[in-house]
C-alpha positions as CSV (number, residue, x, y, z in Angstrom):
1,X,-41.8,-95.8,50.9
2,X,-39.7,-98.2,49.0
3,X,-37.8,-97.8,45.7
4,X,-40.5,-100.6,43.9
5,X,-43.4,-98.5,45.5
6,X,-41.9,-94.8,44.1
7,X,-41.9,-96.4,41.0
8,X,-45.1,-98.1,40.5
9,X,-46.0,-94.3,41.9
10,X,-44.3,-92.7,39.0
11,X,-46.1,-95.0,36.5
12,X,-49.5,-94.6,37.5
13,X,-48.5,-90.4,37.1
14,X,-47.5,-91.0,33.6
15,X,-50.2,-93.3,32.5
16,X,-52.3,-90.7,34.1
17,X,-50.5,-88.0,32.2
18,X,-50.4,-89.6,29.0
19,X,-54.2,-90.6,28.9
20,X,-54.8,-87.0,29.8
21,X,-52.8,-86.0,26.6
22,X,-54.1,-88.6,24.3
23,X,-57.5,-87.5,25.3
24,X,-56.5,-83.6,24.1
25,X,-54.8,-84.8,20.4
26,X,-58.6,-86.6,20.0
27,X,-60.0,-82.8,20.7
28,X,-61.3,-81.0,17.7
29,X,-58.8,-77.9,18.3
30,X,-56.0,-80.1,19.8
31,X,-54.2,-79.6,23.2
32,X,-54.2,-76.3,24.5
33,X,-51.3,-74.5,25.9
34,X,-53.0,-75.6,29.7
35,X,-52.9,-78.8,28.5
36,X,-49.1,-78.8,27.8
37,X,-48.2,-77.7,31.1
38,X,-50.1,-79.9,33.2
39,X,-48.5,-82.5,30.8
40,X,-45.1,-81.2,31.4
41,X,-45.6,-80.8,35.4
42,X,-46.9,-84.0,35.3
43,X,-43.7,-85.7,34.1
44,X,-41.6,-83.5,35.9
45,X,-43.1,-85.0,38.9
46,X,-42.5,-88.1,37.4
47,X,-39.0,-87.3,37.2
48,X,-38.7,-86.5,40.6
49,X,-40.1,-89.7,41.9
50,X,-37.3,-91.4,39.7
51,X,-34.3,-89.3,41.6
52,X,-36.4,-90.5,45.2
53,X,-36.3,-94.1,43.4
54,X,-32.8,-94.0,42.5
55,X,-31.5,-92.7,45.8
56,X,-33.8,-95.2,47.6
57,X,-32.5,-98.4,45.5
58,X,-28.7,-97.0,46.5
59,X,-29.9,-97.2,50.6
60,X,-31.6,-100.3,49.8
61,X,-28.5,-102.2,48.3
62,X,-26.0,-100.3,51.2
63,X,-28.3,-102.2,53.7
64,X,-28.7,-105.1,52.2
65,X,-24.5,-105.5,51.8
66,X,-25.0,-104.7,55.8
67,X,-26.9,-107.9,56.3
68,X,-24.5,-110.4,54.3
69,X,-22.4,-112.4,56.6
70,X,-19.0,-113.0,56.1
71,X,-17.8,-115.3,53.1
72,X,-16.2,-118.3,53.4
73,X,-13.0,-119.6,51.8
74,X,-12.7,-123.1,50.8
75,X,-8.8,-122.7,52.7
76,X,-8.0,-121.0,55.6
77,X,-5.6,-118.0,55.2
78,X,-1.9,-118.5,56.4
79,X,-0.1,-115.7,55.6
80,X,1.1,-113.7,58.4
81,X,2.9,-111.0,59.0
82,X,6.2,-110.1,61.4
83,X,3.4,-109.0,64.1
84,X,1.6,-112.3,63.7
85,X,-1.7,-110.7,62.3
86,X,-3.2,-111.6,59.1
87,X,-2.2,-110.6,56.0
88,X,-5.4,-109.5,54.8
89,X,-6.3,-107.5,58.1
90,X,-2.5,-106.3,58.0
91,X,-3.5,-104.7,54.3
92,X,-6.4,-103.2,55.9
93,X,-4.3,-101.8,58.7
94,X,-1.8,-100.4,56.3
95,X,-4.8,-98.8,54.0
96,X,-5.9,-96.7,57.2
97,X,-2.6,-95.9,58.2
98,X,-2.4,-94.3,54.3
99,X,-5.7,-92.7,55.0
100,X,-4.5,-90.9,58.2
101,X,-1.4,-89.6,56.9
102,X,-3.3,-88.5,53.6
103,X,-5.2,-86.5,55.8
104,X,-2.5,-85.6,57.9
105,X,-0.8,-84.5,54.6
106,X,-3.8,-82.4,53.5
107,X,-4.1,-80.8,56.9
108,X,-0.3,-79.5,57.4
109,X,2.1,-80.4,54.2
110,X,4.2,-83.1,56.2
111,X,4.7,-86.1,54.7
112,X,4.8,-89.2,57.0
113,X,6.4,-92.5,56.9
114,X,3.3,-94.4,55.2
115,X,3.3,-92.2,52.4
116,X,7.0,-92.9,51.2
117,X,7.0,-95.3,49.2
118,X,4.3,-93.1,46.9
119,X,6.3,-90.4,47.0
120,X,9.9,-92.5,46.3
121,X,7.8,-93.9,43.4
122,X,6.3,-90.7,42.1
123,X,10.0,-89.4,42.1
124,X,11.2,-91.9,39.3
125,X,7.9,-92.4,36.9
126,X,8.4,-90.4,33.6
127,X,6.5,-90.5,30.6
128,X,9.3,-89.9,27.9
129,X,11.0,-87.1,28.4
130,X,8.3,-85.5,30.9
131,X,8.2,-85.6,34.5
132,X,5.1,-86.8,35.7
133,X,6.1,-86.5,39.1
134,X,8.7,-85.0,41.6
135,X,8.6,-83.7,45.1
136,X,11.6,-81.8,44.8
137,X,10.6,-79.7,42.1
138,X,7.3,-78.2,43.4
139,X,5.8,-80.6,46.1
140,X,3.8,-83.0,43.6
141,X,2.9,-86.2,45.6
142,X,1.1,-88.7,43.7
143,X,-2.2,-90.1,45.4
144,X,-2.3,-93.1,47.7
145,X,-3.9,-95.8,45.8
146,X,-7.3,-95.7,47.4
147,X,-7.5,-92.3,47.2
148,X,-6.6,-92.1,43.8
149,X,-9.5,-94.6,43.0
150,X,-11.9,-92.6,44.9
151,X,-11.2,-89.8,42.6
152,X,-11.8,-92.2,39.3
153,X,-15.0,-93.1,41.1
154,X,-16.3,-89.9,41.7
155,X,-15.7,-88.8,38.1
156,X,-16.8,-91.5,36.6
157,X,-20.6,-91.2,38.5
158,X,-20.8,-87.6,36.8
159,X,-19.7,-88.4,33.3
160,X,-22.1,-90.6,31.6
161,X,-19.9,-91.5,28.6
162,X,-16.8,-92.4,30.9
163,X,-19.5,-94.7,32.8
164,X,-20.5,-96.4,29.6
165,X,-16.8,-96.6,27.9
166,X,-16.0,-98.1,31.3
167,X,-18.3,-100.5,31.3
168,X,-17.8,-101.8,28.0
169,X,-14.0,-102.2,28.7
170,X,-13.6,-99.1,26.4
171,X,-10.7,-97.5,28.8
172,X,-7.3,-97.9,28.8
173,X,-4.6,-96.8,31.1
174,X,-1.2,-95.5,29.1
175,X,1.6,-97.0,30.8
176,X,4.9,-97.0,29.2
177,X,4.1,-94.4,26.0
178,X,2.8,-91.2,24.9
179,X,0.3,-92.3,22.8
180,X,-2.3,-95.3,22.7
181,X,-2.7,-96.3,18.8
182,X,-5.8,-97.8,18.5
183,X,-6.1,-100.7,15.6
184,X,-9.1,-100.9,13.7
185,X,-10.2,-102.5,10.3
186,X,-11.7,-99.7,7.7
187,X,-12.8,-102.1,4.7
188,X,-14.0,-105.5,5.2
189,X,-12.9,-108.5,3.0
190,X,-15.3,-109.2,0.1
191,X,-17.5,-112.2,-0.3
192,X,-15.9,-115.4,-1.1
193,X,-16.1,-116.7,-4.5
194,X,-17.7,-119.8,-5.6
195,X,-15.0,-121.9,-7.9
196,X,-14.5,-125.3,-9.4
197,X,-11.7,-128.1,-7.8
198,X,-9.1,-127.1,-9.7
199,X,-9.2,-123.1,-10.1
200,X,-7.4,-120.5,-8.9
201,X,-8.1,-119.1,-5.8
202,X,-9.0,-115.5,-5.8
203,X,-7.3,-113.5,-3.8
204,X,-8.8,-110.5,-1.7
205,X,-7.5,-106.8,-2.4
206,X,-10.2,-104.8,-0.8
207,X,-9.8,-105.5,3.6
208,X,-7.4,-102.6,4.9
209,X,-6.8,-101.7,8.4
210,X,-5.8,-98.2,10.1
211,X,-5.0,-96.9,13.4
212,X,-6.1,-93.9,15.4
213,X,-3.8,-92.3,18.0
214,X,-5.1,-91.4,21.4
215,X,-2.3,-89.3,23.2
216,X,-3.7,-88.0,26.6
217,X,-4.0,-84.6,27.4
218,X,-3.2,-82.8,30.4
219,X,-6.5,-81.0,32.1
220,X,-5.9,-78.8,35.4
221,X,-8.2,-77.5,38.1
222,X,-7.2,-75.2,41.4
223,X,-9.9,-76.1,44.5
224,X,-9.1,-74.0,47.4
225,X,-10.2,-74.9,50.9
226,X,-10.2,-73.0,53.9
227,X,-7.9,-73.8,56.9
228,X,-10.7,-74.0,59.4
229,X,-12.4,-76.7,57.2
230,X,-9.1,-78.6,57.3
231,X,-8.5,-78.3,60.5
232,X,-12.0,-79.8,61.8
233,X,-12.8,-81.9,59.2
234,X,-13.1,-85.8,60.3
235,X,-12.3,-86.7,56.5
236,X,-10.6,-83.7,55.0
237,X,-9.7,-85.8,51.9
238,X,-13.5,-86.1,50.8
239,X,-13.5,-81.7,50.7
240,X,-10.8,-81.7,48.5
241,X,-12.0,-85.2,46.2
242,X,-15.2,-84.1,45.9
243,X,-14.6,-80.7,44.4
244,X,-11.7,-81.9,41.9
245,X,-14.1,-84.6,41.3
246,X,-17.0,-82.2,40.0
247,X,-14.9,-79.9,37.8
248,X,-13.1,-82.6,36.3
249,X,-16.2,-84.4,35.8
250,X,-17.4,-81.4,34.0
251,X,-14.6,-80.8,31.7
252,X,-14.4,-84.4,30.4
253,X,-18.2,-84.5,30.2
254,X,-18.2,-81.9,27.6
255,X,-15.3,-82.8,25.8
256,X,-16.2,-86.6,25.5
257,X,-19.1,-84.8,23.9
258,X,-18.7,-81.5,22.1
259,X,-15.0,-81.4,22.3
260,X,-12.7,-80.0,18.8
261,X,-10.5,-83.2,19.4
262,X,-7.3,-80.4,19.3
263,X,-5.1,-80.6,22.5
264,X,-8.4,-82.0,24.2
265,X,-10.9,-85.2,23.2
266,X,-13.0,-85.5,19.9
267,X,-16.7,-85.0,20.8
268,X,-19.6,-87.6,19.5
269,X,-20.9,-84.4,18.6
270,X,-18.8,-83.2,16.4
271,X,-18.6,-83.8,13.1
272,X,-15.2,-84.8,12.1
273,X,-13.2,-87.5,9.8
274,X,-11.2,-88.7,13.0
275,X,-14.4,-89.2,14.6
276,X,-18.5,-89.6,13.4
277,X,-18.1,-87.7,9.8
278,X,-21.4,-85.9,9.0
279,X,-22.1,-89.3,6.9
280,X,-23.7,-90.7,9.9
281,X,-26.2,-87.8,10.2
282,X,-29.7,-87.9,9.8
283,X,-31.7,-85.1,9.0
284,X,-35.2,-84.2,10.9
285,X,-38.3,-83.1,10.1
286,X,-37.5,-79.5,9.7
287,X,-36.0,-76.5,11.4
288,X,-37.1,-76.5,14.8
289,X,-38.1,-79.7,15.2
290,X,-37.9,-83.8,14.9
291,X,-40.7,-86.6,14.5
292,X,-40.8,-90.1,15.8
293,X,-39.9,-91.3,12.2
294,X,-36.7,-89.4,12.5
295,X,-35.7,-91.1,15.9
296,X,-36.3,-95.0,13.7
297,X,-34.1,-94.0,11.0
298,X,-31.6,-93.1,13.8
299,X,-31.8,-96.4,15.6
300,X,-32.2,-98.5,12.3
301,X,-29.2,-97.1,10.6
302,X,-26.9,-98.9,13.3
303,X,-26.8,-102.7,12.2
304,X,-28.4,-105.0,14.4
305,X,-25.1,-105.9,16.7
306,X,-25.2,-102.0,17.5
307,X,-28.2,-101.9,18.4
308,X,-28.4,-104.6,21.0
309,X,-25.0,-104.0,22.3
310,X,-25.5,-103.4,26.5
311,X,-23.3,-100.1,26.2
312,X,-25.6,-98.6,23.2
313,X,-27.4,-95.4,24.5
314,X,-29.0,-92.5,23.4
315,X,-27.0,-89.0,24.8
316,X,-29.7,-86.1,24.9
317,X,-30.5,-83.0,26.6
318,X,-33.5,-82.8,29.1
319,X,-35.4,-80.6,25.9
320,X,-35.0,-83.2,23.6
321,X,-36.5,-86.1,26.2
322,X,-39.5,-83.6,26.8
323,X,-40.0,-83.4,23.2
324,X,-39.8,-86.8,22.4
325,X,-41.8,-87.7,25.4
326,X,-44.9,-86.8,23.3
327,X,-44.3,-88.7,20.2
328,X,-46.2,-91.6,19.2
329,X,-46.2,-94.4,16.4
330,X,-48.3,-97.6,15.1
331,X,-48.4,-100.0,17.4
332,X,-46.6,-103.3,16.2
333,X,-49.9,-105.2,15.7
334,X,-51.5,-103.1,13.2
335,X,-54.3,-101.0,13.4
336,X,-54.6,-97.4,14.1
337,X,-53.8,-97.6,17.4
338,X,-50.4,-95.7,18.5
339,X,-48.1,-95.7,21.4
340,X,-45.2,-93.6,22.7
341,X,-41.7,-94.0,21.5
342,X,-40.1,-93.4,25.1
343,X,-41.1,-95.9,27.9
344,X,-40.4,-95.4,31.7
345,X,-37.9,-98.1,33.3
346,X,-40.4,-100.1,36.1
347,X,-38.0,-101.9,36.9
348,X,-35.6,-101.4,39.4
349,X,-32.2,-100.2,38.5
350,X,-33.4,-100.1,35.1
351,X,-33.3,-96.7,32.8
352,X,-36.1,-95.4,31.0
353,X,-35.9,-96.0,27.2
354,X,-36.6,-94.6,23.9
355,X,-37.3,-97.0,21.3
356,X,-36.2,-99.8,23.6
357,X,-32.8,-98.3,23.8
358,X,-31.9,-97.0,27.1
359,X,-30.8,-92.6,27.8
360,X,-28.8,-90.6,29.3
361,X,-29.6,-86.9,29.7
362,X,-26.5,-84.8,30.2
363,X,-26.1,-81.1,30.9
364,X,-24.0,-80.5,28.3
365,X,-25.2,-82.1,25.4
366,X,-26.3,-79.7,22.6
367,X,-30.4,-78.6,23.6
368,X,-30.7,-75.9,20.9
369,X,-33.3,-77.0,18.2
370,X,-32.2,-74.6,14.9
371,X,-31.0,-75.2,11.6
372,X,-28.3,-77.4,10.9
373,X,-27.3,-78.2,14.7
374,X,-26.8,-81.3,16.5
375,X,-29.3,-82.4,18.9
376,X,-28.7,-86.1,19.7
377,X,-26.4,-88.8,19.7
378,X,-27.0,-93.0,19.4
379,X,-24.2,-94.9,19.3
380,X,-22.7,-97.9,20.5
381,X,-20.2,-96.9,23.4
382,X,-17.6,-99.2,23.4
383,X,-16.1,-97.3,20.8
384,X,-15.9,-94.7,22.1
385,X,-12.4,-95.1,23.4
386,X,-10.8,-93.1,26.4
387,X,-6.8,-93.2,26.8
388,X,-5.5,-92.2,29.9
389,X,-2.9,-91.6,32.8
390,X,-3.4,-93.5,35.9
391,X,-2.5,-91.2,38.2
392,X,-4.3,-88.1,39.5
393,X,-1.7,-85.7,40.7
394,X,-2.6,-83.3,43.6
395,X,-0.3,-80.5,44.1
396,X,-0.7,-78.8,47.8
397,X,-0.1,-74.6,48.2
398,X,0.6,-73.5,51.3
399,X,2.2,-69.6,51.2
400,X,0.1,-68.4,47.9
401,X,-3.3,-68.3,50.1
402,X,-2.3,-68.3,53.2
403,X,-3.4,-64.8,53.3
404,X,-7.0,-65.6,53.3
405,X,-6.6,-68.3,55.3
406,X,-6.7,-71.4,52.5
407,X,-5.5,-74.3,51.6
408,X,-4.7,-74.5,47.4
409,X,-5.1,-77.8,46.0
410,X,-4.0,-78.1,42.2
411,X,-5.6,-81.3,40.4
412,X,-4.0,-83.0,37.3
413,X,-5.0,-85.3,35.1
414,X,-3.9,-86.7,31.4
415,X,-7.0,-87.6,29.3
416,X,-8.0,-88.2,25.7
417,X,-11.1,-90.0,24.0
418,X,-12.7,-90.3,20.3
419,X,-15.1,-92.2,18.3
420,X,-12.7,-95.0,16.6
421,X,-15.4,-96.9,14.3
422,X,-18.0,-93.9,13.0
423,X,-20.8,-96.6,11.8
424,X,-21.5,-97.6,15.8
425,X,-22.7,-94.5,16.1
426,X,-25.8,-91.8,14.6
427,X,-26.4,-88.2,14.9
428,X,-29.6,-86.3,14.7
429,X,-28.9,-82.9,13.3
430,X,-31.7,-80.4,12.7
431,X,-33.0,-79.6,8.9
């Protein structure tokens, strides 16, 4: 089955659920607690068809890529190296040759010729007066390029706000300082004044600008992996990326959301005068829950450039899309006929939306409905900054498990991130 026909699937279930639903509101004593979870299965299922979707449109696109022939260059290519190959096939040569000794690396500790010139330059990069990286004082080695960007990749697929700050250009590498100061204007200039030919000019006093330091922070994870796995493994790096990968992804994934902003990032969930102050709250309906209405005063208290921004998303938990699944309002051409707020992405590639505005469910975005707490965020990504180090660094330990037969591998990385402009953004916070 193809992605197109899982999802025309997965609408005909919801319409089917929906109707179902609509019929049990029209019922004298409402929907019954059957009724809710057949709705609920229902868009479970519905769910599950997406992931199928998802996962089919990734195969669909990998074979596609299989099927495009080679590009053309308007010039041929020239350059060529002392072995008379081409420079382009020599890079790819040399990018193997990386991989193999990476692995070879990860497999016994020895470092081998290709892997050098990374460790020569790891040896002299300092940030201040900290050493970022040295192999003679603890056997740091700072990743090979390409393996470095696999492990950005990785994190960035499990990390929704990373994806989105990274899309609208919202990430920055810190190079030559400690800190990234980001510039931003605070008060806008008033109107201008209307004036005869020959007045005075009247000058502006109110525009004022400010800056917000991002100074990334150091977050550390130990994977071990067993010798046996090493020692059989056909690409040994991938054990050892993919687990640093998910626990890092985790970490920043809560901090970019719920995070105090001390010695780690500031959270769009929480409320803070460095970040979203509780002046871009809106209050629900009551205690335990939140209407439709609620959900329009979020989007329409972002100005219009906010709200059709391409990296402005909603960030909810799985409870709040199942709540608001159910909620309706008047359709735009009158009448009293009504129509859900959240709409299922038919397209392909495309997320579902609610109010038009594109989602993103994560684990760890606040899910409990009580008084006074946070339960969703809208805001308009891009700034949302992130200030980092390039580097990942992987630390290898040999002797400290080679009593149960493992491999250590110690994972580093220098991160920070906050809300720089607090009017991109809204919070909905329980009554």
């Amino acid at each position: 089955m193809t992605s197109i026909e899982l999802r025309e699937k997965r609408a005909g279930i919801i319409k089917e659920a929906r109707d179902k639903w609509t019929a049990a509101e029209a019922r004298e004593d409402g929907p019954t607690a059957e009724d809710k979870q057949d709705f609920d299965q229902a868009m479970d299922g519905a769910d599950g068809l997406l992931e199928k979707a998802t996962r089919m449109e990734r195969i669909e696109t990998a074979e596609a890529d299989l099927d495009l022939p080679t590009p053309r260059t308007s010039e041929p290519l020239h350059t060529e190296t002392r072995n008379g190959q081409n420079g382009e096939a020599a890079t790819r040569e040399m990018d193997a040759k990386k991989r193999t000794a990476w692995r070879h690396w990860l497999r016994t500790g020895d470092v081998r010729q290709e892997l050098r010139a990374e460790q020569s330059r790891a040896q002299n990069v300092e940030l201040r007066d900290t050493i970022i990286s040295t192999d003679a004082k603890g056997g740091f080695l700072i990743t090979p390029v390409q393996i470095s960007n696999d492990i950005v990749r990785l994190i960035s697929d499990a990390v929704y706000i990373r994806k989105l700050c990274e899309a609208a250009g919202a990430v920055t590498t810190v190079t030559e300082a400690k800190k990234l100061g980001i510039r931003k204007r605070i008060t806008d200039m008033s109107d201008a004044n209307w004036t005869t030919e020959v007045a005075p000019v009247t000058e502006d006093t109110t525009m004022a600008f400010d800056r917000r330091d991002l100074e990334p922070q150091l977050c550390s994870k130990l994977a071990k992996i067993s010798i046996r796995t090493l020692l059989l493994s056909t690409d040994a790096e991938n054990e050892v990326n993919q687990e640093l990968a998910y626990k890092f992804g985790i970490t920043e994934e809560k901090a970019f959301l719920t995070g105090s902003g001390t010695n780690q990032p500031l959270g769009v969930f929480t409320a803070s005068a460095n970040g979203i102050s509780t002046a871009r709250d809106v209050n629900a309906a009551a205690a335990t829950s939140f209407t439709a209405d609620n959900l329009i005063d979020m989007k329409y208290s972002l100005k219009q450039g906010y709200q059709t921004d391409p990296s402005t998303s909603w960030v909810v938990s799985r409870e709040f899309v199942k709540r608001a699944r159910k909620l309706k309002v008047a359709t735009t051409t009158g009448g009293n006929d009504l129509e859900y707020i959240w709409q299922p992405g038919i397209t392909g590639g495309q997320p579902d939306r609610i109010l038009d505005i594109p989602y993103y469910m994560s684990e760890y975005a606040p899910n409990a409905f009580t008084t006074l707490l946070y339960v969703a965020v809208l805001g308009c990504f891009r700034f949302y900054r992130i200030a980092q180090v390039q580097e990942m660094m992987i630390q290898r330990l040999v002797e400290l498990y080679s009593g149960t037969n493992e491999v250590g591998f110690i994972g580093r990385r220098w991160t920070d991130g906050s809300p720089v402009l607090e009017e991109a953004f809204s919070r909905l916070k329980m009554a």
